[in-house]
DOVOPA-307594 format. One record per residue (C-alpha): x, y, z. Coordinates in steps of 0.2 Angstrom, whole numbers, padded with zeros to 4 digits, always signed. Layout:
<vexdrens>
XYZ...
</vexdrens>
This chain:
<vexdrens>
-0003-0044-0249-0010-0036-0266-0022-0023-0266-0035-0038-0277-0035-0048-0260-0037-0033-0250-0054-0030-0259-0061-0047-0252-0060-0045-0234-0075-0038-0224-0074-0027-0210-0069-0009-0218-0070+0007-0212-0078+0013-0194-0090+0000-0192-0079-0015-0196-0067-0006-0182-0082-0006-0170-0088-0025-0176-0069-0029-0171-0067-0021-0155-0084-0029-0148-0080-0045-0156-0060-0048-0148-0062-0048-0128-0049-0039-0121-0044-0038-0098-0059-0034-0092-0057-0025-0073-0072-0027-0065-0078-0025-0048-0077-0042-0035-0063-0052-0039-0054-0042-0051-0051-0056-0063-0048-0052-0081-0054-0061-0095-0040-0058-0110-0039-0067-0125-0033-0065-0141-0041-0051-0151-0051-0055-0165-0043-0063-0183-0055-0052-0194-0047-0040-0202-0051-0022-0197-0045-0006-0207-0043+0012-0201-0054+0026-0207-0046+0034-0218-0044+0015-0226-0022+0015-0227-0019+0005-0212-0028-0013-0207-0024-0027-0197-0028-0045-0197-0020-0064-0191-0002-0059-0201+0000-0042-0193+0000-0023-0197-0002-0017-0213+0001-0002-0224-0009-0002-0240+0001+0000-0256-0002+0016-0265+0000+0007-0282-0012-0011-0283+0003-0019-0292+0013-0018-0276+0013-0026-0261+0007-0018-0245+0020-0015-0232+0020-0024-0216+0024-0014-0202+0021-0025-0188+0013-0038-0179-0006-0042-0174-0009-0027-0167-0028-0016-0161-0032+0000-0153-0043-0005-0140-0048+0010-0133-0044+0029-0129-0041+0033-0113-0041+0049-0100-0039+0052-0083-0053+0058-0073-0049+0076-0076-0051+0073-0092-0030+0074-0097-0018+0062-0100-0026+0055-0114-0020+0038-0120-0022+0024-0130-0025+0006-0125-0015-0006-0134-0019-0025-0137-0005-0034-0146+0000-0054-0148+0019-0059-0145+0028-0070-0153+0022-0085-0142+0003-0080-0145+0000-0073-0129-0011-0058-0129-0003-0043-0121-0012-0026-0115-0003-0009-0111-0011+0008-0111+0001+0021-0118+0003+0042-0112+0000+0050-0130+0015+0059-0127+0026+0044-0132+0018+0046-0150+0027+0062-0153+0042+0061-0164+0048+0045-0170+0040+0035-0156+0056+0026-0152+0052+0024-0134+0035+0017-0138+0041+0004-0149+0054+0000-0136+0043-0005-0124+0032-0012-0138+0048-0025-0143+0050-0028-0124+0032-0037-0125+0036-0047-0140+0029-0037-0151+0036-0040-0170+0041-0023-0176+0046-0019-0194+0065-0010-0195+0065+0000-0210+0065+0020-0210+0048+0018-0220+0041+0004-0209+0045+0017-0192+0037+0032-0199+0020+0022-0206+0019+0015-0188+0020+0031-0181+0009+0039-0195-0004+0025-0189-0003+0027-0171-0007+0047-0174-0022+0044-0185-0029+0031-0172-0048+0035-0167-0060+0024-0159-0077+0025-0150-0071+0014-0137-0064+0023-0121-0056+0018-0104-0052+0029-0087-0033+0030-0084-0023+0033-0070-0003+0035-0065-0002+0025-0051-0008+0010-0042-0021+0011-0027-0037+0020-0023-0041+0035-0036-0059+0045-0034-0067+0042-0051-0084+0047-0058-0092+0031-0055-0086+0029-0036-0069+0022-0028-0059+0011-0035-0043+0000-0030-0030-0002-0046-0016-0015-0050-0006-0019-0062-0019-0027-0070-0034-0028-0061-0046-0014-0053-0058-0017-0037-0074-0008-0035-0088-0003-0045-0084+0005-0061-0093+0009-0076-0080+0006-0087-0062+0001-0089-0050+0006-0078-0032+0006-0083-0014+0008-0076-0004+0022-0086+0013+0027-0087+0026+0032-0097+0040+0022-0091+0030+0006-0081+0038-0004-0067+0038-0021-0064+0023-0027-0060+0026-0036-0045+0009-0040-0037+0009-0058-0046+0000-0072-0040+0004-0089-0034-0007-0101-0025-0023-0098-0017-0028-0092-0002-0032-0108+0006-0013-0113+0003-0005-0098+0009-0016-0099+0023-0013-0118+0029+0008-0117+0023+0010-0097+0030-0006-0088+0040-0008-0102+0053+0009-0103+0056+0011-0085+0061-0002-0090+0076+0006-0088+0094+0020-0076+0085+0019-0059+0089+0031-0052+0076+0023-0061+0061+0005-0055+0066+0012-0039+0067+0020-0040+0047+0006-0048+0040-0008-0037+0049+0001-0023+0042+0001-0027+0024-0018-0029+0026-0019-0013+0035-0009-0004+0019-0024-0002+0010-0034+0007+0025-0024+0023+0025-0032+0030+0011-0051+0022+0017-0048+0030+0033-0039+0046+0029-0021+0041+0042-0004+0047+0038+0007+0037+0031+0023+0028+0043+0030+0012+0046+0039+0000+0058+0054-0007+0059+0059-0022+0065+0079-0021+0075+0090-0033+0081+0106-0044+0078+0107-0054+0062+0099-0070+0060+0087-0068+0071+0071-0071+0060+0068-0051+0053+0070-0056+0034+0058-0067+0037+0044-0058+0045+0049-0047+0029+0044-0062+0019+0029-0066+0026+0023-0050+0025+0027-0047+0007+0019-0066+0001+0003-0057+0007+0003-0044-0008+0013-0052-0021+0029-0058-0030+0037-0065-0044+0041-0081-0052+0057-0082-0051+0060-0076-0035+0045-0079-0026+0038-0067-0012+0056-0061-0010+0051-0052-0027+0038-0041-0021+0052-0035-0005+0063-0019-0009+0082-0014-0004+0084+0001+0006+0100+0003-0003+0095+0019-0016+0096+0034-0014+0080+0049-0008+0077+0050-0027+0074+0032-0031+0064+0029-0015+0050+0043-0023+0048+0029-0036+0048+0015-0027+0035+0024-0015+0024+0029-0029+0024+0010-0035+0019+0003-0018+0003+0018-0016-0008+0009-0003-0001-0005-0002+0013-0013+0010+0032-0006+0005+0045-0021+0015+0061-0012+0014+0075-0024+0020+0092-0018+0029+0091+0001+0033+0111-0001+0035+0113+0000+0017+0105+0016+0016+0116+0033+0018+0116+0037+0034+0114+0057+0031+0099+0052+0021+0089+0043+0033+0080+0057+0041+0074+0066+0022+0067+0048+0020+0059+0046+0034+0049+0061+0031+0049+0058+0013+0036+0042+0014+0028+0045+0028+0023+0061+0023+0018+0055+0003+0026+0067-0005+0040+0072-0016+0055+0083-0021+0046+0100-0031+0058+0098-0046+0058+0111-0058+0051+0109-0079+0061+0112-0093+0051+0130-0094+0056+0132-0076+0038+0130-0071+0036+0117-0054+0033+0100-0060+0018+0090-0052+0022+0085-0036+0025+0064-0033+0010+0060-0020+0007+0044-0012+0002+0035+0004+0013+0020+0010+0011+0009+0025+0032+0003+0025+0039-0011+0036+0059-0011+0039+0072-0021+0046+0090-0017+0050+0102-0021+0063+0103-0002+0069+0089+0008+0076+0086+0027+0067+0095+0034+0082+0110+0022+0078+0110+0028+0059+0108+0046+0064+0123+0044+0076+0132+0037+0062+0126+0055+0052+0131+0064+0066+0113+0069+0068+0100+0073+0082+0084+0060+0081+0070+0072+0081+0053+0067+0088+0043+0068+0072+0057+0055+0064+0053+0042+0077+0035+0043+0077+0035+0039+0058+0048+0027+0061+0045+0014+0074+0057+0004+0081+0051-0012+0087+0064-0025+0094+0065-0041+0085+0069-0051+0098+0052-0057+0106+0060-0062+0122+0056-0082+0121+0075-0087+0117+0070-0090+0097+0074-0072+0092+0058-0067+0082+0047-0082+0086+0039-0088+0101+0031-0102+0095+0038-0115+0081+0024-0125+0081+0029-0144+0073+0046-0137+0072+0060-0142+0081+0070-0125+0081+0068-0108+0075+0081-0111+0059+0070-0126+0054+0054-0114+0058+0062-0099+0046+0067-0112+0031+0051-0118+0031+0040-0101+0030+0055-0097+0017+0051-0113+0006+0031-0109+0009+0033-0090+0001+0042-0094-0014+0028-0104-0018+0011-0097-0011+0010-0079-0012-0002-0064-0021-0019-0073-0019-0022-0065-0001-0021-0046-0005-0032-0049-0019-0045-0056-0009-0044-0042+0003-0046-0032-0010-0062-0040-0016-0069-0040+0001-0067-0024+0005-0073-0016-0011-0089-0026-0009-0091-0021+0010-0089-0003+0005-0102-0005-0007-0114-0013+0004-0112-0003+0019-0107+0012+0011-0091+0022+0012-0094+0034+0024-0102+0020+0036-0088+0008+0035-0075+0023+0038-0082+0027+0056-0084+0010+0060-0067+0007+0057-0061+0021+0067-0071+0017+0080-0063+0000+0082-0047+0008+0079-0048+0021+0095-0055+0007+0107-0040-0002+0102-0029+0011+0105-0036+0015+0121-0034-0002+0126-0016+0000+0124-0015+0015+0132-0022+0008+0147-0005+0005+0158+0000+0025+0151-0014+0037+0156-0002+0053+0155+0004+0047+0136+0010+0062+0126+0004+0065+0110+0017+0056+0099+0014+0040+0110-0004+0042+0107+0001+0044+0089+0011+0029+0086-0003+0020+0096-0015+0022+0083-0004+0016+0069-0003+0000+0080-0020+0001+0083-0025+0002+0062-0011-0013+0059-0023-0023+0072-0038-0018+0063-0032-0024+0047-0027-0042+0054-0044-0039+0061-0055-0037+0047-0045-0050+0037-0048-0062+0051-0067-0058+0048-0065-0061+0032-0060-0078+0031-0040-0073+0026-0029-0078+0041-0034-0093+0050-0032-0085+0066-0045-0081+0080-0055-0065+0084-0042-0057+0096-0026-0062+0087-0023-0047+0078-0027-0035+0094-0018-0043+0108+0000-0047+0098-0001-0032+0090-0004-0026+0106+0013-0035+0112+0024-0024+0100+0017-0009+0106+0023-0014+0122+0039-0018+0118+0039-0002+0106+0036+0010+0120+0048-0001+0134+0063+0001+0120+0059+0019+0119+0061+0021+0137+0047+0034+0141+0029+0038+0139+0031+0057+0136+0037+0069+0124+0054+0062+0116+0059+0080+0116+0060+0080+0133+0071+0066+0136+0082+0072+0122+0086+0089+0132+0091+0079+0143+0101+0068+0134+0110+0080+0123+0114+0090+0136+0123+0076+0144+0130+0069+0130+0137+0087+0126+0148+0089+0142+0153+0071+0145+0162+0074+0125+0170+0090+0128+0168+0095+0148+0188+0094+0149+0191+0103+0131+0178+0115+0130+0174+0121+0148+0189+0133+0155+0192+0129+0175+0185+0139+0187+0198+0142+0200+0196+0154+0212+0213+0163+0221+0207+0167+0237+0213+0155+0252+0198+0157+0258+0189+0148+0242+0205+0137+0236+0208+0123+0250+0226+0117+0248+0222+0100+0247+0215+0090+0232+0204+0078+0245+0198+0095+0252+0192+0102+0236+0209+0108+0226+0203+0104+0207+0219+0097+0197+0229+0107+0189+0226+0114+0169+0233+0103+0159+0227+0109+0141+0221+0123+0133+0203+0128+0132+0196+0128+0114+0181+0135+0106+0175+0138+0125+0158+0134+0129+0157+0138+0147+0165+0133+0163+0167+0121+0176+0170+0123+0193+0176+0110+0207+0162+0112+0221+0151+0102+0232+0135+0097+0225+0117+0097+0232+0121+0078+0240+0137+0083+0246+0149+0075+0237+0163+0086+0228+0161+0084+0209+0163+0097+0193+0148+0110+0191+0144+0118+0175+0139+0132+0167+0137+0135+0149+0135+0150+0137+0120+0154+0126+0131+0148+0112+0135+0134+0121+0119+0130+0128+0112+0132+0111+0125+0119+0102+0120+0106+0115+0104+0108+0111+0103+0108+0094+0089+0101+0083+0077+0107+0099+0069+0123+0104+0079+0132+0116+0066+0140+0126+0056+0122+0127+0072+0112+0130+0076+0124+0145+0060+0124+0154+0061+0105+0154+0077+0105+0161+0073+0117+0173+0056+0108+0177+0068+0092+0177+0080+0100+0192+0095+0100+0179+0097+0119+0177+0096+0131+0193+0085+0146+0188+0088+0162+0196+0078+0172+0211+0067+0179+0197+0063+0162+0188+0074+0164+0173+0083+0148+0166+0100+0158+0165+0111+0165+0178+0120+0184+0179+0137+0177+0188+0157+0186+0184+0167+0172+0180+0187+0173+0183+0194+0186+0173+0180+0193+0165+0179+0213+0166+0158+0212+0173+0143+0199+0176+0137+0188+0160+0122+0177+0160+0127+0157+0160+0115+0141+0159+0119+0131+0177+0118+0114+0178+0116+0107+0195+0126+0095+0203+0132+0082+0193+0125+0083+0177+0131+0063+0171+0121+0057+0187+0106+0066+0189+0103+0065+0172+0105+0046+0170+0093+0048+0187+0080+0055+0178+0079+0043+0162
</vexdrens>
């Protein structure tokens, strides 16, 4: 194009700029329903300030320094929107609008730290939206000449992840591509490497609702997945930890597709439908930070927890419940910012966290299992995961059909919420809104507590997580989303409470039954390799025959000794082997727990005999040791009266 045509087009300099930007109507993330309203950015042509870059219909252009040569083209059509920041003022940005080579419009907002150097990565991602990018070494550097000399009036609020951010005008809810509550302007989504989006839309909420939301009535297992990825975005409104559930049991019995229900609430993708928006436990405790940070306030379905690392399962447990990650170190040596995020996570897997400890060769502590619930997926109706079928005449036909309905219905749901919400907090306020919640949140809690009035803490913990997952069904319910009645959410999330605590095996402190168990377990694995006989040599002590008392002879050696054994009678009178352990021993049997707890419970439990001043260890002079040494004894036999106290 000649510098003569250039002449006879309008729009130059910073008000042609500004006439531009107002003129070409770009996403627009409003409060309410979130919608944008892109469209192709204005066909005038617009010129930079410094008048040696402008744009119109045909694309980028440089403006020849000579008249009788042509300007240089450098890309296609092409606009800065608008500057953007994060609410601390950093992170500046700029919001780029471009058309692809379909003509469809296409908006991305861009860290300025991709426009240092030669901007490959930039135009990378650029390319990857369609955009038509000039090759030539002088093409490159005018691009990036142009993106470093943009400057525009127009400005946006930016933000590095998706969910609620705290912003100058009030709370807001961000996506992808669409931001929920009332802002006073543009809220974007800003990264330097951006995922997939994968909280696309499919159907509306009255079609998932008649193909998926009423089905899931009379089903305690689908209210349970579905009420939690409504209850994703109430952790950061109500201030809870993060955790999840996880859904056990033998394959094929309906857990990949509660997964998919639950995950047709929030979103998917077009080829894959609702399965697109579900994740793979198989990744490491690295990739698991991003795929956390993707999924901030919203539901993260994470299917088979059997292809995840056995020794990795306990960091990861942690990792997501507690929202944060790795301190990693700069390149000056300085701590990098820290990965934060809160995520509401629903698993499957044929093995429950104890299994894939075991497989680690770990100790399941209390904290790991009451951030990781184990819920059975059996349901106990002889249909694995469903009690009802409804019109359906088997639970395969039941599944194919919810499978059919996801890949085509998913996405419009979450949004809604969304937009509900949002407009609830703003007319009842925040702060209102947050007790109320939490109000309804302890009843429900309570009620489940009913049958267990001595809970521990951790039950009571876990019970509240339930209790949120019901209050989300809950107030989706209210607002029109589910199809179900008023109590649906409540009593069958109640349901998998129950079964929760029943597969558990006890209402108390998990520490407690662990003492137990681990000491068990200890000397039922090495109580004929690790425990030296006690056999005393008097005749007096030793009766000379084997019904009479007369432990078996030795047979092997004792290695790595962690105590002794002795053939007595025990407190019923039957004979059987007694033991007693070193500290050493006692302390490897016990490992992952506190000592001193762990042996007041099994003292308090009738497992270990305290001596005449109260103290949990013994002084007694085993055979062939020079003086007295103090021994952990374990009363009886320790394999029945501790399975008699489970």
């Amino acid at each position: 194009m000649s510098s003569e045509t250039n002449q006879t087009q309008a729009g130059t300099g910073r008000e042609g700029v500004r006439a531009a930007l107002s003129g070409a109507k770009v996403i627009k993330l409003k409060s309410g329903n979130g919608k944008d309203t892109k469209s192709k950015p204005s066909a005038r042509r617009t010129e930079t300030e410094d008048g040696r870059f402008f744009c119109d219909a045909h694309g980028l252009f440089r403006k020849a320094v000579d008249s009788a040569k042509t300007d240089t083209k450098l890309s296609g059509p092409i606009e800065a929107l608008a500057e953007t920041r994060g609410p601390d003022g950093k992170g500046w940005g700029i919001l780029l609008g471009w058309i692809d080579r379909d003509g469809q419009q296409h908006e991305q907002a861009f860290p300025r730290s991709l426009f240092s150097g030669d901007c490959g990565e930039l135009r990378s991602q650029l390319a990857d939206g369609g955009l038509t990018l000039a090759s030539s070494p002088a093409a490159k550097a005018a691009f990036a000449d142009w993106l470093s000399s943009i400057s525009t009036p127009e400005r946006a609020q930016s933000v590095g992840r998706i969910g609620w951010h705290t912003l100058p005008a009030g709370r807001a809810y961000v996506l992808p591509d669409a931001t929920y509550g009332n802002m006073d302007e543009r809220v974007v989504l800003q990264t330097a490497e951006p995922e997939t989006d994968l909280f696309g839309v499919s159907g509306t909420v009255e079609e998932w609702q008649q193909h998926i939301g009423l089905l899931c009535r009379g089903n305690s297992r689908l209210i349970l997945s579905v009420s939690s990825a409504f209850a994703a975005p109430l952790l950061g409104l109500l201030g809870l930890d993060g955790g999840g559930i996880s859904l056990f049991g033998a394959s094929r019995a309906g857990k990949s597709t509660a997964l998919l229900v639950a995950s047709s609430v929030c979103g998917g993708t077009a080829d894959a439908g609702a399965k697109g928006y579900a994740r793979s436990w198989r990744s490491t405790s690295n990739g698991l930070e991003s795929v956390a940070l993707a999924s901030c306030d919203a539901l993260l379905p994470l299917d088979e927890i059997g292809q995840l690392d056995p020794r990795e399962i306990a960091d990861v447990s942690y990792m997501l419940a507690n929202g944060q990650g790795k301190v990693r170190a700069s390149r000056t040596g300085s701590a990098r910012a820290v990965a934060r995020w809160r995520v509401l996570f629903l698993s499957t897997g044929e093995k429950t966290l104890d299994d894939v400890n075991r497989e680690a060769g770990r100790a399941t502590k209390a904290g790991m299992e009451v951030r990781y619930c184990d819920v059975p997926a059996d349901a106990g109706a002889g249909m694995g995961l469903f009690e009802n079928t409804h019109h359906m005449d088997n639970a395969g036909e039941f599944a194919d059909h919810l499978g059919n309905a996801c890949g085509q219905f998913y996405g419009a749901p979450f949004r809604a919420f969304l937009e509900r919400l949002t407009a609830l907090m703003a007319e009842e306020g925040i702060r209102p809104l947050r007790e109320r919640l939490l109000e309804r949140l302890e009843a429900i809690a309570t009620g489940y507590l009913q049958n267990w009035p001595r809970a521990s803490g951790q039950v009571r913990s876990v019970a509240r997580r339930f209790a949120m997952i019901a209050v989300g069904g809950e107030l989706a319910t209210t607002f029109g989303l589910t199809g179900w009645d008023a109590d649906t959410a409540d009593v069958l999330v109640g349901l998998c409470f129950g079964d929760w605590l029943r597969a558990r095996g006890t209402s108390g402190r998990r520490e407690d039954e662990q003492a137990v168990q681990q000491l068990r377990d200890f000397i039922a694995r090495n109580g004929a390799s690790r425990f030296q006989d006690w056999v005393d040599r008097t005749a007096e002590e030793l009766p000379q025959s084997w019904d009479e008392g007369k432990p078996p002879p030795e047979r092997y050696r004792t290695q790595n000794q962690a105590g002794w054994r002795r053939w007595a009678k025990t407190q019923e009178g039957q004979w059987g082997w007694g033991y007693m352990l070193t500290s050493s021993g006692m302390r490897e049997a016990l490992a992952g727990l506190n000592l001193r707890d762990a042996t007041k419970v099994l003292a308090e439990r009738g497992v270990l005999i305290p001596d005449k001043e109260g103290k949990f260890s013994q002084s007694v002079r085993p055979p062939g040791q020079a003086g007295n040494i103090r021994l952990y004894v374990v009363a009886g036999n320790i394999l029945a009266l501790a399975a008699g106290n489970e």
